[in-house]
LOMAR-504987 format. One record per atom (N, C-alpha, C, O): residue in three letters; x, y, z. Coordinates in steps of 0.1 Angstrom, whole numbers, plus 5000, padded with zeros to 4 digits. Example, Ala and Ser with C-alpha at 12.3 -4.5 7.8 and 13.67 -1.06 7.14 Angstrom:
BEGIN
ALA513249435078
ALA512349555078
ALA513249675078
ALA514249675085
SER512849785071
SER513749895071
SER512950005079
SER513450115080
//
This chain:
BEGIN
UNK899661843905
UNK901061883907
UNK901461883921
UNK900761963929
UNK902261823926
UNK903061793941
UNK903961883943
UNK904861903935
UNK903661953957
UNK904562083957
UNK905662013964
UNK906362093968
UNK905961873967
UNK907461853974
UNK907361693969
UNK906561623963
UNK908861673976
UNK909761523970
UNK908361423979
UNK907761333973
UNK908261463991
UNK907561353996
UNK906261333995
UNK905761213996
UNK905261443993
UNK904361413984
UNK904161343971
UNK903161283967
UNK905161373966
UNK905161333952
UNK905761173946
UNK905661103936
UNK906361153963
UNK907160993961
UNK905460903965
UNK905060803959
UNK904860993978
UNK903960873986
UNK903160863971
UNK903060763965
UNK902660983967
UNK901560993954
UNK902060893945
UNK901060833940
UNK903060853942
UNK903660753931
UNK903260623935
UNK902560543928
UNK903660613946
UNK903960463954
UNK902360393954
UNK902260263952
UNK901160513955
UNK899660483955
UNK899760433938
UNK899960313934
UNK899760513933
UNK899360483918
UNK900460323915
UNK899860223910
UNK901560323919
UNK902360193910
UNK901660063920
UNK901559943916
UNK901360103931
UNK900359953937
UNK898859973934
UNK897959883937
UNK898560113925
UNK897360063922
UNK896960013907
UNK895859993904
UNK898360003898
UNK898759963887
UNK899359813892
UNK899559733883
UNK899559803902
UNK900159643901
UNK899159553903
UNK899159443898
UNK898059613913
UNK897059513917
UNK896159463901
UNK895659363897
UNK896259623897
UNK895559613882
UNK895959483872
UNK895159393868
UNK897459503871
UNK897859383866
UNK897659263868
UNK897459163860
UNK897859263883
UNK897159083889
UNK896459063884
UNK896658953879
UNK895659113880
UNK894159123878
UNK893559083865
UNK892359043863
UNK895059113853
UNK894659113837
UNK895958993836
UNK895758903827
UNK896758993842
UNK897758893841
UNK897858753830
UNK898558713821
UNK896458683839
UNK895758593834
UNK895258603814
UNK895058503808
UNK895158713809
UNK894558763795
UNK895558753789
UNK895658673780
UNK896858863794
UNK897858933782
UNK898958833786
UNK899658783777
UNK899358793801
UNK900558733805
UNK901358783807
UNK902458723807
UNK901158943809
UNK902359053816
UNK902259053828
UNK901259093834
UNK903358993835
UNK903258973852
UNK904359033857
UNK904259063869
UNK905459083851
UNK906959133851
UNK907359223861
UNK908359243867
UNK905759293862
UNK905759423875
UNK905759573864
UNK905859693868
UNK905759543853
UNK906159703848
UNK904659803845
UNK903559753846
UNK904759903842
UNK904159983843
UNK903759933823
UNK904259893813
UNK902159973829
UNK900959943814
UNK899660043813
UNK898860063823
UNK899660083806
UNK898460183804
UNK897360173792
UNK897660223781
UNK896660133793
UNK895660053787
UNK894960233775
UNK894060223767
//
């Protein structure tokens, strides 16, 4: 739990580039490249 906006934005920003790299990554399998958020 993030006690402010700017914690809580940087904290986001980590997770959605470490969900994008993920994707590069499976891209190749499923063919979801779009950029959106996936949770296995």
């Amino acid at each position: 739990i993030c006690k402010d906006k700017i914690e809580a934005e940087v904290w986001f920003a980590g997770l959605k580039a470490l969900i994008s790299s993920g994707q590069r990554g499976r891209s190749k399998i499923d063919g979801r490249s779009d950029g959106g958020l996936y949770f296995d």
